[in-house]
Every structure is written in structure tokens, then in C-alpha cells.
C-alpha positions as CSV (number, residue, x, y, z in Angstrom):
1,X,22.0,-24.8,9.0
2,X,19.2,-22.6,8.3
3,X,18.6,-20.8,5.0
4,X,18.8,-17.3,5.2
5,X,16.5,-14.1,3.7
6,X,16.9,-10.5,3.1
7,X,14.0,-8.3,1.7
8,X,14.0,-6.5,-1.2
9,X,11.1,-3.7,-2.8
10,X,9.5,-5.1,-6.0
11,X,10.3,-3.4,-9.3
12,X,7.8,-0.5,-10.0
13,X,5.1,-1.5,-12.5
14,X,4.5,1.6,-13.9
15,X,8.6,2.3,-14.2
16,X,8.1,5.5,-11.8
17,X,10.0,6.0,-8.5
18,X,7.2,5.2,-6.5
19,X,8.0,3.2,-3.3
20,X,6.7,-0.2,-3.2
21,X,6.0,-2.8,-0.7
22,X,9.4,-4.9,0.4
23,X,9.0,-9.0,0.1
24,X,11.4,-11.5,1.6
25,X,13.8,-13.3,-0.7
26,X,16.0,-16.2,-0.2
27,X,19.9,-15.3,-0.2
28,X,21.5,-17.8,-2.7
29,X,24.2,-19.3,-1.2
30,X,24.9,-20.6,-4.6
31,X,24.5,-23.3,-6.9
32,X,25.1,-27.2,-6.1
33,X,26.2,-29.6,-9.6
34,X,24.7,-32.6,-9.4
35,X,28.0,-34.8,-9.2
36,X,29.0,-32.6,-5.9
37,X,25.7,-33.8,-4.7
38,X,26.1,-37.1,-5.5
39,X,29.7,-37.6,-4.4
40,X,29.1,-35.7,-1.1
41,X,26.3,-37.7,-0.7
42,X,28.1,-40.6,-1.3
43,X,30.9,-40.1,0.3
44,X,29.0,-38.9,3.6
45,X,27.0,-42.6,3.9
46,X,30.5,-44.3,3.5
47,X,32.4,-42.4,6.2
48,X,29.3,-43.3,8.3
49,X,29.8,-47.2,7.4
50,X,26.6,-47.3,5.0
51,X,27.3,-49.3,1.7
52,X,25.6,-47.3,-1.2
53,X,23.6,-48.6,-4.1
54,X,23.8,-46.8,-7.4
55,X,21.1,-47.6,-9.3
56,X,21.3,-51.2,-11.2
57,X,25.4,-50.2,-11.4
58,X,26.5,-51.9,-7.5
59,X,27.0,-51.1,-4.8
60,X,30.2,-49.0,-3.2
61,X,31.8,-49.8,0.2
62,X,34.9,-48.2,1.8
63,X,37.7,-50.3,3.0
64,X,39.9,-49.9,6.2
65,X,43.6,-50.4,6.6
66,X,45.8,-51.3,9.9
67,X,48.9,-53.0,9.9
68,X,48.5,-56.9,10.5
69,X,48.1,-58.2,13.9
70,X,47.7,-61.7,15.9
71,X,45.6,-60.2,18.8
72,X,42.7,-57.8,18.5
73,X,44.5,-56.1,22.0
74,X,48.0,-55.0,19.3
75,X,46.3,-52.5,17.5
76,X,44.1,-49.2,18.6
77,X,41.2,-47.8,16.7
78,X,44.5,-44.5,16.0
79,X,45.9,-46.4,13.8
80,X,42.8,-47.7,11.8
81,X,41.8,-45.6,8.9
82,X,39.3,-45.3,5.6
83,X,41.6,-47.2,2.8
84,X,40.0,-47.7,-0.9
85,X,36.5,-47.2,-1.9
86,X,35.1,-50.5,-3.7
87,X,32.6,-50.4,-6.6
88,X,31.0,-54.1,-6.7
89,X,29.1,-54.3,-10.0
90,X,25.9,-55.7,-10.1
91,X,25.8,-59.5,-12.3
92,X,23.5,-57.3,-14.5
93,X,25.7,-54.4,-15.2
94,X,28.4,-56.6,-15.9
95,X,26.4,-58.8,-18.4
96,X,24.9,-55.4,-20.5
97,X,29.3,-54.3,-20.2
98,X,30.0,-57.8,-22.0
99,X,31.1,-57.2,-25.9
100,X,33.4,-58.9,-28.0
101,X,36.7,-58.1,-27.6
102,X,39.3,-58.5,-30.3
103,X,43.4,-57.8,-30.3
104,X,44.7,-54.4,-31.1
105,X,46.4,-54.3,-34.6
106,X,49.1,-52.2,-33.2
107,X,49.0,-52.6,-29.2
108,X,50.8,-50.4,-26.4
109,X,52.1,-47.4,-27.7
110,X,56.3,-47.4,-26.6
111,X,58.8,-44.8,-27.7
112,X,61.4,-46.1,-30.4
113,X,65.0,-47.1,-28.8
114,X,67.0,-44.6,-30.5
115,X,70.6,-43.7,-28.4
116,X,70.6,-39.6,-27.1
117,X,73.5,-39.3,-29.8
118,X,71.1,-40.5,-32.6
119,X,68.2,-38.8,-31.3
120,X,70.4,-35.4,-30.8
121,X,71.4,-35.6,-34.9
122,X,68.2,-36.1,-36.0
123,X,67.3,-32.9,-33.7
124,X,70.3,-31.2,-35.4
125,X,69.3,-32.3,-38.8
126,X,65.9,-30.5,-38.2
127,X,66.9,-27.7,-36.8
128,X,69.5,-27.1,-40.3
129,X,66.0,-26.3,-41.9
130,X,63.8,-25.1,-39.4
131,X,64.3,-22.2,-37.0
132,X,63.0,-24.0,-33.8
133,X,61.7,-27.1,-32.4
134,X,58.3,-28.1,-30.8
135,X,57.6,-30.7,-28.6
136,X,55.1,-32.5,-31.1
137,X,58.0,-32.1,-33.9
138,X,60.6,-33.8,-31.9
139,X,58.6,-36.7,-31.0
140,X,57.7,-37.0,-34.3
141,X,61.5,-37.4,-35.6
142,X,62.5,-39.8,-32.9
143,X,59.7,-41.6,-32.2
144,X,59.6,-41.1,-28.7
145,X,56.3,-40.6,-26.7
146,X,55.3,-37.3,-25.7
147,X,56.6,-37.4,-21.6
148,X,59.9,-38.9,-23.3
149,X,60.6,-36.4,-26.0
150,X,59.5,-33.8,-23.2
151,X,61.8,-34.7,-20.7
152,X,64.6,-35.1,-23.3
153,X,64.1,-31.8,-24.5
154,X,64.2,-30.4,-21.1
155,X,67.6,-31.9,-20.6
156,X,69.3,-30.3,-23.6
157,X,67.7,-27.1,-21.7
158,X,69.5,-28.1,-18.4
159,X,72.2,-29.1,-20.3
160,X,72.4,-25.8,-22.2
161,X,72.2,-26.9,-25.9
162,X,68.6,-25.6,-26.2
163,X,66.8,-22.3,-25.2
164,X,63.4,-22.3,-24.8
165,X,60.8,-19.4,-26.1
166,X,57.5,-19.8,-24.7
167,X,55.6,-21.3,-22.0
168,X,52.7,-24.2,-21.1
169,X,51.8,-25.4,-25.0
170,X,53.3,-22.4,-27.0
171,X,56.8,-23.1,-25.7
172,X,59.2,-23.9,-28.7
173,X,63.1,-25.0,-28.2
174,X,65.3,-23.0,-29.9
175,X,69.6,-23.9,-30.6
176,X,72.5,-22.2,-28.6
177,X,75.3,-21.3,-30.8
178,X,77.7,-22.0,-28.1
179,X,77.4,-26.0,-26.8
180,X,77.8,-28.7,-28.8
181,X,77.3,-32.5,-27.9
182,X,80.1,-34.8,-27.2
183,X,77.9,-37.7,-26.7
């Protein structure tokens, strides 16, 4: 593809209107980031079967998948495709990566094991002395994790025990006056 030009006058020096001489100009096409360059790049020498050194880092390769065959005559080049992208590290990369590693004092963050009816009176409880719920809040007073405590709030929406105000983070859960739990 070939880059393409327009012309434009230059600017008067003197800041009158007289006409001046026109000079090509380049048409920007726009601007390329370098990590589009380098993934196009990289990904262009991979669909063409290339393995690709990066630096001292490795080297990445693509992968193909089929489905498993006895004879090279079951299977047709359809049915063969690009699978997973491999990053092989270099023995250098991997010794400067070496540290000391040590156990976490507290581990894997889990959400508490509190029943729905336990975690609903505790929601109750706070909502006695506050005039709505967020997200954040109600994780904190149950313990669960935030896609937990999200999804469980959405329920008591479903279910019709909470309205929500809001949307995307500003969204806070509000009580019906007409449902209560039976759990």
C-alpha cells in the first residue's frame, strides 16, 4: 500500500493574505503504538510458521490442534488450525526471574461460609442503621468476596427484597417494604 499526499500552501510569513507556493504533505493515516506493532508483527511471523525471538526473553511459537489420528490419510489440512501461542524462556531469563520465595501469611483469599439466612440478618441488621447498601459494605459484613456478595445481592434484586439505585460502581441496594425472607 502506498502512502498517500495532498498539497497544502505554506502559512504567509508576513501574516498577509498573499498567495503562496503549495508543497506536498503526507496524509496521516494515523498513529501506530508500539505494542500494536510489535504484536502484529509478531503475530504476522507466527501465522507464517516463523518462531520469534524476543530479545534475551525466548522465543514464541504457535501450536496447532486436530483431533488424534492413526493415519496421516484420516485427517485434512480443514480441520487443522492455529491452537496456543508458546513463550519458551530463555535459561537466562529464567535464572535473572529466580528469587526467594516464601509462604503467604494469609494465602487464597475465600469468602466466609455464612448460610443466606445468616448472611440476609446481618444485611437486615445494617440496613436498621443505614439507609442503603453497597456492594463493598456487604462484603464487608459477610465476608464474602466481591463476585459472591455481588451475585447475592443481585438475587435479593431478582428475588424482590432489594431495589437497586444506581448503575456500574455508583449502584447502591436499597430495602422493599413489602418481601420478607422465609429462609
Amino acid at each position: 500500500m502506498a502512502a498517500e499526499y495532498d498539497f497544502q500552501r505554506r502559512p504567509s510569513s508576513k501574516g498577509d493574505d498573499e498567495l503562496q507556493p503549495l508543497y506536498s504533505r503526507i496524509v496521516n493515516k494515523g498513529t501506530i503504538m508500539m505494542e500494536r506493532l510489535v504484536q502484529d508483527r509478531i503475530s504476522y511471523y507466527l501465522s507464517e510458521g516463523h518462531h520469534v525471538q524476543l530479545g534475551d526473553i525466548g522465543y514464541f511459537s504457535a501450536g496447532l490442534q486436530a483431533r488424534p489420528v492413526m493415519d496421516p490419510k484420516e485427517i485434512h489440512s480443514q480441520t487443522i488450525f492455529f491452537g496456543k501461542v508458546h513463550l519458551r524462556v530463555s535459561p537466562d531469563f529464567r535464572k535473572r526471574c529466580a528469587g526467594s520465595v516464601e509462604r503467604a501469611k494469609y494465602g487464597f483469599r475465600k469468602s466466609a461460609e455464612l448460610s443466606g439466612a445468616e448472611r440476609y440478618r446481618r444485611l437486615l441488621a445494617f440496613l436498621e442503621t443505614h439507609p442503603f447498601i453497597t456492594r463493598h459494605d456487604y462484603s464487608g459484613i459477610t465476608g464474602l468476596l466481591k463476585n459472591k456478595a455481588l451475585n447475592d445481592l443481585n438475587l435479593l434484586v431478582e428475588k424482590g427484597y432489594l431495589n437497586v439505585i444506581g448503575q456500574g460502581s455508583h449502584k447502591v441496594y436499597v430495602r422493599t417494604d413489602n418481601k420478607v425472607v422465609t429462609e
